[in-house]
MARKOL-53352 format. One record per residue (C-alpha): x, y, z; residue in three letters; residue number from 1. Coordinates in steps of 0.02 Angstrom, whole numbers, plus 32768, in hexadecimal, padded with zeros to 4 digits. Layout:
[[X; Y; Z]; "ALA"; NUM],
...
//
This chain:
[[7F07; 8CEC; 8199]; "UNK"; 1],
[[7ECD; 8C8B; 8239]; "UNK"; 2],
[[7E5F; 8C2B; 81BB]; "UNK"; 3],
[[7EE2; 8BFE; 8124]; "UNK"; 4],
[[7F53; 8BC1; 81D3]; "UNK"; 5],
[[7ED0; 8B56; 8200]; "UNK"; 6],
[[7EB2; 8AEF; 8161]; "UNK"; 7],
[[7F58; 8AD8; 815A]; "UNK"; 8],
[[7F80; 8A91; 81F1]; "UNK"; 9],
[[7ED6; 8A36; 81C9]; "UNK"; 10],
[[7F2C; 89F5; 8123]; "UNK"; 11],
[[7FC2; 89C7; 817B]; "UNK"; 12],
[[7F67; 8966; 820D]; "UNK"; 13],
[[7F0A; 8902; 8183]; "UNK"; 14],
[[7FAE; 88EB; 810B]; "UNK"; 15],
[[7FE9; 88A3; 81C1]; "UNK"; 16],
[[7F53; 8826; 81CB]; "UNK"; 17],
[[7F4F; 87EB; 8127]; "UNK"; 18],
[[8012; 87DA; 812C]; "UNK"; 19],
[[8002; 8774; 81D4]; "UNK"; 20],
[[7F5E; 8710; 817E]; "UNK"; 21],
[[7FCD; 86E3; 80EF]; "UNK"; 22],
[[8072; 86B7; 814D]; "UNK"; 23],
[[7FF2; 8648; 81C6]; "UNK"; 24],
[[7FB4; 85F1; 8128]; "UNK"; 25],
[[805F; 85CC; 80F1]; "UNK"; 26],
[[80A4; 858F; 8191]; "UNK"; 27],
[[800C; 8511; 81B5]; "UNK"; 28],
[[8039; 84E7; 80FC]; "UNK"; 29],
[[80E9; 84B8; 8129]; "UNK"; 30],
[[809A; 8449; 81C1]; "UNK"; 31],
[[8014; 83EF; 815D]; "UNK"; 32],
[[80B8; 83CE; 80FD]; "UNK"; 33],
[[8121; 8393; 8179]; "UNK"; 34],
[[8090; 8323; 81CB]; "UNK"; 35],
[[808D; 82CF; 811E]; "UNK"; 36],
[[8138; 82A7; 810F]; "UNK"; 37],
[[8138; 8264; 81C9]; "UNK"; 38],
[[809B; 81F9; 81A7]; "UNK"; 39],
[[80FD; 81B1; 80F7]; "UNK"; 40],
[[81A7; 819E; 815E]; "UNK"; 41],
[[813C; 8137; 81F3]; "UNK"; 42],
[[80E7; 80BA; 8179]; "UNK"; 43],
[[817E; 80B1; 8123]; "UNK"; 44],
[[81CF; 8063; 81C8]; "UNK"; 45],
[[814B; 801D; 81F0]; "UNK"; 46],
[[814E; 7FA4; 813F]; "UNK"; 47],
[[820B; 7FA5; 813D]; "UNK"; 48],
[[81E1; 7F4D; 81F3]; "UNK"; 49],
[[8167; 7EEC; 81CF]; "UNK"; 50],
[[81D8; 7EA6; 811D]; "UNK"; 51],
[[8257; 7E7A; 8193]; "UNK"; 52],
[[81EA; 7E12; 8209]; "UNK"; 53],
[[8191; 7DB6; 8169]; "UNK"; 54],
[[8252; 7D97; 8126]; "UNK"; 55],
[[827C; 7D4C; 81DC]; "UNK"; 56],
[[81EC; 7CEF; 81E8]; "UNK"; 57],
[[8212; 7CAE; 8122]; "UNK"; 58],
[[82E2; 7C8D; 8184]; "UNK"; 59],
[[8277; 7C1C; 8204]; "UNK"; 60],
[[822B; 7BAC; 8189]; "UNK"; 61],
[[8299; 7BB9; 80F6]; "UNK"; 62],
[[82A1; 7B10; 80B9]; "UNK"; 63],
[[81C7; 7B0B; 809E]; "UNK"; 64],
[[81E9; 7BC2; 8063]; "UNK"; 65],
[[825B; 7B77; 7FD8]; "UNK"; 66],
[[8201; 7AD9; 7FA9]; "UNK"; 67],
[[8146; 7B49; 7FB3]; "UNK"; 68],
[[817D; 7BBF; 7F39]; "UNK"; 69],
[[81CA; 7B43; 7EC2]; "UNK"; 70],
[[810A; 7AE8; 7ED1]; "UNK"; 71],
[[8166; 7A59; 7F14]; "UNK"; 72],
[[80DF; 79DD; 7F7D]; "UNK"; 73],
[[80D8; 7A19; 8018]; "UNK"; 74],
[[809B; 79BE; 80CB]; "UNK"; 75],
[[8003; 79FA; 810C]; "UNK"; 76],
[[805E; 7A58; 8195]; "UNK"; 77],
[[80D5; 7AA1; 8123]; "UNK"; 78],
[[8053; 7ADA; 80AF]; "UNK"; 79],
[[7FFB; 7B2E; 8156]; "UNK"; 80],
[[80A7; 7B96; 8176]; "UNK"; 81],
[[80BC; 7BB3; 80BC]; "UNK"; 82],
[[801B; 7C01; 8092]; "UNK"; 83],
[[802A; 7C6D; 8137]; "UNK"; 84],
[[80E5; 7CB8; 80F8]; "UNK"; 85],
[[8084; 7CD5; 8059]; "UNK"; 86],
[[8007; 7D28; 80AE]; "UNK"; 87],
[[8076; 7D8E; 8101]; "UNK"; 88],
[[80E3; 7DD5; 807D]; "UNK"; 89],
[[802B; 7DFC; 8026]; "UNK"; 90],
[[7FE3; 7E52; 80B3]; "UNK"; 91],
[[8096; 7ED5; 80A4]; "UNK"; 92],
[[807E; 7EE9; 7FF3]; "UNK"; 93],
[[7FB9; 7F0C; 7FF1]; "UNK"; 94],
[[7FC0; 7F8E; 8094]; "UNK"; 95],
[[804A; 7FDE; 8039]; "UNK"; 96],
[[7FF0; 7FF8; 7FAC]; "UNK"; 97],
[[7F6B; 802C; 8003]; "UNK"; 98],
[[7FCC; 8098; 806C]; "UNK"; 99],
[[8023; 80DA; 7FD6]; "UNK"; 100],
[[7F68; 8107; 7F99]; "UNK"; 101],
[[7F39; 8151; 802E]; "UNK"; 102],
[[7FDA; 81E0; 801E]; "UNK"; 103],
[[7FAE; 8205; 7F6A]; "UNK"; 104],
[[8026; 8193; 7F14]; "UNK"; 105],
[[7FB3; 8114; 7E96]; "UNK"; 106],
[[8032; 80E6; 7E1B]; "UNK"; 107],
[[80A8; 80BB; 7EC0]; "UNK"; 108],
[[800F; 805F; 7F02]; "UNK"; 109],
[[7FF9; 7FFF; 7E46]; "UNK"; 110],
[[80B8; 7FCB; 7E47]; "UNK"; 111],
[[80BA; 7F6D; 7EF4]; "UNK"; 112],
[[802F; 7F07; 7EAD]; "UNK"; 113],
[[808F; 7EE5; 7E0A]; "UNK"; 114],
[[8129; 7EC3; 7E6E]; "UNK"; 115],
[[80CF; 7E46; 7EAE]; "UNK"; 116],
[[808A; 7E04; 7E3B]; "UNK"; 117],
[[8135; 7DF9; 7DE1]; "UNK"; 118],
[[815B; 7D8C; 7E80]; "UNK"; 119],
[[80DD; 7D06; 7E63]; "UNK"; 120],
[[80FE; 7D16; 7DBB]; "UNK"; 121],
[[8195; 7CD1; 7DE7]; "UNK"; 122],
[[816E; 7C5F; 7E66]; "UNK"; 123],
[[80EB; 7BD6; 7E22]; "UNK"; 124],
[[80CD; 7B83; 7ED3]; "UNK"; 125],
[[80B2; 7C43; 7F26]; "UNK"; 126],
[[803D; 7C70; 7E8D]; "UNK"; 127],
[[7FC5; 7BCF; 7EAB]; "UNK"; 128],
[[7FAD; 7BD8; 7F67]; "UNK"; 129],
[[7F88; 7CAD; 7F43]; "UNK"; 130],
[[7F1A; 7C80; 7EBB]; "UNK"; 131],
[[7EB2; 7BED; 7F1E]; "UNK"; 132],
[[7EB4; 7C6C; 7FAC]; "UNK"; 133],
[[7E6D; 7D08; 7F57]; "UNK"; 134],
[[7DF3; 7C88; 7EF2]; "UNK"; 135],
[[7DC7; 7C4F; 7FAB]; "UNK"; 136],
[[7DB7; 7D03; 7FEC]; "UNK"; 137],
[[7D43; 7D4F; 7F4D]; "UNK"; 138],
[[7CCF; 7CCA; 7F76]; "UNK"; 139],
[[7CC6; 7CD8; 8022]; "UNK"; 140],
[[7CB3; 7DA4; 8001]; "UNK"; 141],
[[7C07; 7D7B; 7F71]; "UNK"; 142],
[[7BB0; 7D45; 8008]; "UNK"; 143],
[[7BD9; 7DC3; 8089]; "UNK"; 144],
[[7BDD; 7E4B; 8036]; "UNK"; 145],
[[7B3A; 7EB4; 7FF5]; "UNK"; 146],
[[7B1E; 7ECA; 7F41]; "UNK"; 147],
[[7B42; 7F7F; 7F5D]; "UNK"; 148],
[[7BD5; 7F6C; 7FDA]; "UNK"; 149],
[[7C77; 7FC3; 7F9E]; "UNK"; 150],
[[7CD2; 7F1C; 7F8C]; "UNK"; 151],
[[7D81; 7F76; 7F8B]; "UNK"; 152],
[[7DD5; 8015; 7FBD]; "UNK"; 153],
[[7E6D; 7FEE; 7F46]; "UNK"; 154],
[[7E74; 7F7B; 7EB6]; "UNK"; 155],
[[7EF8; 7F23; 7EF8]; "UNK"; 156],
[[7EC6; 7E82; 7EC3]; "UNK"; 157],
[[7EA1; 7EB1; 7DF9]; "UNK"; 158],
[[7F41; 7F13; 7DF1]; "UNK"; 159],
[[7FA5; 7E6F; 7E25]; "UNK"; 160],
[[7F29; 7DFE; 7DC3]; "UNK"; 161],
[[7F3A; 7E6D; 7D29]; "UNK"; 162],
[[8010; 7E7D; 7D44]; "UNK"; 163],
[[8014; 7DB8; 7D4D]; "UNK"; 164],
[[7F9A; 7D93; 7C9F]; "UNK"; 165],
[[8024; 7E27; 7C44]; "UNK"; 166],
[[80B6; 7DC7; 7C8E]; "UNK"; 167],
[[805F; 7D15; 7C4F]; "UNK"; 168],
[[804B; 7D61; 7B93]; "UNK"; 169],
[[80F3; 7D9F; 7B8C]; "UNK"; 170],
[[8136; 7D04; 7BE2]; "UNK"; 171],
[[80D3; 7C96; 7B3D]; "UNK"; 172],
[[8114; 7D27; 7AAF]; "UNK"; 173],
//
């Protein structure tokens, strides 16, 4: 009797362990969960911030903003400051597609770049000075990167290239 009261308390003390095991598993679960949704609600604010300084910056200088994107000529300074507010408002969509990437999210990460390229797309002077750039920027990368150098965590650059040549043939059908 002694010994069919020990294996059951045995069987309940390891019923209690594996319970507690399982609930622990669940509950550091919930926090890898939580920690997730933190991290994608702080880069969120930190793009939404980061849009809104690029569109104040864009307020500042809206008159080279205007005339750059419609390809009109431009002064040397005013190409300077309209190549930088480019720059700018690629820099937010590439890190959040990458960042997008990062959490999981690739078709997310693929439609920034296509919204982007919709944007130059649309904007002939925009699409010039990011296409001279990036032209600039691949050579620059041939000779300082290795052969066998991972030349890109995210494709970034082919999804937008690729979004802009479907938006081209559709613009021509």
């Amino acid at each position: 009797m002694v010994v069919n009261s020990q294996i059951k308390w045995k069987l309940l003390a390891e019923s209690i362990g594996m319970t507690a095991i399982v609930l622990s598993l669940v509950f550091v679960g919930l926090q890898l969960r939580q920690s997730e949704t933190i991290a994608e609600n702080e880069i969120g604010m930190q793009q939404l911030e980061n849009t809104i300084e690029a569109h104040g910056q864009i307020n500042d200088h809206v008159s080279v903003w205007v005339k750059g994107l419609a390809a009109e000529k431009l002064s040397h300074e005013e190409a300077i400051i309209f190549e930088n507010l480019l720059i700018n408002l690629n820099d937010i969509a590439f890190n959040s597609s990458l960042n997008r990437s990062f959490l999981g999210d690739n078709s997310g990460a693929r439609g920034v770049a296509t919204d982007f390229a919709v944007f130059l797309h649309q904007n002939p002077g925009a699409r010039n000075v990011w296409v001279t750039r990036e032209h600039t920027l691949a050579e620059a990368r041939k000779i300082t990167l290795a052969e066998d150098q991972d030349r890109s965590l995210l494709p970034y650059l082919e999804w937008v290239t690729v979004a802009l040549e479907k938006l081209d043939q559709e613009t021509k059908d």
